[in-house]
N, C-alpha and C positions, 0 to 999 in steps of 0.2 A: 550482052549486058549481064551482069553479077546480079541477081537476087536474092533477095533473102525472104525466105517465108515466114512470119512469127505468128506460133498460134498462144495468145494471151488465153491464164485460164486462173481462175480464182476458184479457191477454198470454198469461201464465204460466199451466200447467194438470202437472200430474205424469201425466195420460192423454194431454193435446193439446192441446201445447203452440203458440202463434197459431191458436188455435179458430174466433175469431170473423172471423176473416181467414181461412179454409176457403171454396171455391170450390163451390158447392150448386148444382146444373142453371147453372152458365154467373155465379151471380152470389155475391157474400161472402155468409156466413152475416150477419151483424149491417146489413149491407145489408136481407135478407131481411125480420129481427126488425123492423127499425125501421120498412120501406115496411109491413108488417101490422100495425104498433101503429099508424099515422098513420092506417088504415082506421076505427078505434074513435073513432067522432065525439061520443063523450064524456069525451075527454080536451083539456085546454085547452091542452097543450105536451109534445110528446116531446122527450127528451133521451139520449143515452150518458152513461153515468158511466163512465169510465176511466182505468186508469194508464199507459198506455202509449200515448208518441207517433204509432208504427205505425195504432194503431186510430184517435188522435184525427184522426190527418190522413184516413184511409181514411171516414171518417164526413163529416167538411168535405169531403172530395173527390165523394162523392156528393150532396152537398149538407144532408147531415141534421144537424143541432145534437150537438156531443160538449163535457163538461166533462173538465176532468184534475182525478183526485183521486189523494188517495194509495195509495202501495204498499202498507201498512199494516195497510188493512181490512182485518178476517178474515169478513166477510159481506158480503152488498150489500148490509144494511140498516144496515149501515155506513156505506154510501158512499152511500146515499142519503139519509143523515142528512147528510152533507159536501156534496152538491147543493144540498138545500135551503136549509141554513147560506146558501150563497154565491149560490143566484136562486130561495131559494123565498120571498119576498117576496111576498104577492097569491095565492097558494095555499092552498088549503084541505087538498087529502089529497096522498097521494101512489100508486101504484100502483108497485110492485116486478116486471120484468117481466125474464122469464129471458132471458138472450141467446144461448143455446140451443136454442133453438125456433124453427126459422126461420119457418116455415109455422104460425104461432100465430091461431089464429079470431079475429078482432078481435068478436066476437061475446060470445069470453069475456072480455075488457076493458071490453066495456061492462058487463056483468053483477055485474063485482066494482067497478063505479064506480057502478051502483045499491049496492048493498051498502054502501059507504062512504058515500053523498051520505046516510044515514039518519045524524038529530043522534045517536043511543044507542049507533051503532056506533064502536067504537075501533077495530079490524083486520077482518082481513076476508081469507077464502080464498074457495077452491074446490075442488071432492071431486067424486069421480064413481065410480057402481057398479062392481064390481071382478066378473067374472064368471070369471076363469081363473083356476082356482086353483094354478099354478104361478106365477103375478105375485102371487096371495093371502100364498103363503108366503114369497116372494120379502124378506130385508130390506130391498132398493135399493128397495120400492114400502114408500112411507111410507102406514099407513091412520092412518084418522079416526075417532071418535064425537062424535056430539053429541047435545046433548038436544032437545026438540018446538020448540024457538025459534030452532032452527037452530046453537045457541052449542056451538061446541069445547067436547069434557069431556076428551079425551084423542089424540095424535099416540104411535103404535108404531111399530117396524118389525116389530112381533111382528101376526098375525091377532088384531084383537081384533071386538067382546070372543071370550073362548073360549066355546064352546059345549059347558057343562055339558052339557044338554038337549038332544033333537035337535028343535031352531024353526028354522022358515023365519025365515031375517035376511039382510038384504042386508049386506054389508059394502062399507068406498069406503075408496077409493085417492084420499090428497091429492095434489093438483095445485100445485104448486110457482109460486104467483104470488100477492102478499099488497097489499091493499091497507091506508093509515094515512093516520089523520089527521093533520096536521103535529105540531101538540102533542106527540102520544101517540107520533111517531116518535123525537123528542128524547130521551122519556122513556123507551124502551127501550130504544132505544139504548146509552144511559149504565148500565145495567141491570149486575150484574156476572154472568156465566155461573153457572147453576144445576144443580142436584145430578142433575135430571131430565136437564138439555141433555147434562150430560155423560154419563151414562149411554146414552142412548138418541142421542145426537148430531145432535138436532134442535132447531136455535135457537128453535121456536115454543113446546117447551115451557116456555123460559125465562119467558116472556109470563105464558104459564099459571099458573106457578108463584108471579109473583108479583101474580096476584090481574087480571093483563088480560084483556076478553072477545073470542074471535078470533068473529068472525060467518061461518059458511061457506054457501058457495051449491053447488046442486047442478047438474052439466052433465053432459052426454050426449058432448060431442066428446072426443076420445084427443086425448092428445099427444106429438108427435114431439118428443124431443130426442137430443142429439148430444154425445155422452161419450166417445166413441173414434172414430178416423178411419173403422173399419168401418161404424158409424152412418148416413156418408153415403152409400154405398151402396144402403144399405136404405131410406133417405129421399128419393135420389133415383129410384129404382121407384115408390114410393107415392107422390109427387107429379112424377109425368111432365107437360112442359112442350112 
């Protein structure tokens, strides 16, 4: 199966503002993102999606492939719905890859491109067990349930399910990296925002909502992202170079 990896990365941030232009042990953060997605040797083409010139020259200048899209988007599954449009020609899925994560396992890229290379799967995440329970409660940690087939039942920021009962249950913290099939990325795309999205202000549950199945995989590795300049700091400790 043809994939294509896009990592979306905007200028513009109301936290932090030139984010992906942020200097992480000596080198850009989106530098970082892009040299660990090209690690995942079952991706057939990495790409930047971006609006802003700064980033697309900083990407050609280190030599890695960047598209300009528009200002517009109000997701990256927006804008990698505008990628495809315009070179996803010969592709089969696509993988949505955060551009805040500098230091992302190419490990779990392969994992969520098994997940999509299956004909029955439409979407496709990743979750991983949630053991602290102040990131439990935390809203900023989006959790999961799914049912014995692996298939998304429900995206909270609330601890689900609640526990009427006192049962051992693991609970997981979704991981913010979505893989689609070209088709079925068109066709959400075009989707108009839902009763659930808006409430809970997660675009996945839009999907949900109108009847698409998300397929999640489960992984073991944390991940580091970078949402305030403080971030880097604390990421550049844990990956000392």
């Amino acid at each position: 199966m043809n994939i294509l990896g896009i990592i979306p990365a905007r200028y513009g941030s109301t936290r932090f503002e030139g984010k992906p232009l942020a200097l992480i042990n000596g080198k850009m953060m989106i530098q970082r993102v892009y040299e660990q997605t090209k690690k995942a040797d079952r991706l057939t083409e990495v790409v930047v999606a971006t609006d802003d010139e700064r980033i697309y020259n900083a990407v050609v200048g280190f030599g890695g492939k960047a598209v300009m899209t528009s200002a517009n988007h109000k997701s990256g599954t927006d804008r990698c719905r505008e990628v495809v449009d315009k070179i996803g020609k010969g592709f089969d899925a696509v993988i949505n890859i955060q551009g805040d994560e500098p230091y992302i396992n190419p490990q779990e890229i392969n994992q969520i491109a098994e997940l999509i290379s299956d004909k029955d799967t439409q979407l496709a995440s990743l979750c991983k067990p949630v053991y602290d329970e102040e990131e439990l409660m935390s809203p900023n940690a989006v959790k999961v349930v799914f049912d014995k087939n692996g298939k998304a039942l429900y995206f909270s920021r609330f601890a689900i399910p609640y526990l009427r009962n006192q049962i051992e249950r693991t609970f997981y913290k979704h991981i913010g990296i979505y893989a689609y099939k070209c088709d079925v990325l068109k066709e959400v795309a075009a989707l108009p925002q839902s009763g659930l999205e808006l409430a809970e202000s997660l675009e996945q549950l839009r999907w949900l909502e109108n009847g698409y199945t998300v397929r999640m995989g489960v992984t073991e590795f944390e991940s580091f992202s970078v949402d305030v300049p403080d971030d880097i700091v604390k990421i550049e400790k844990i990956f000392k170079e």
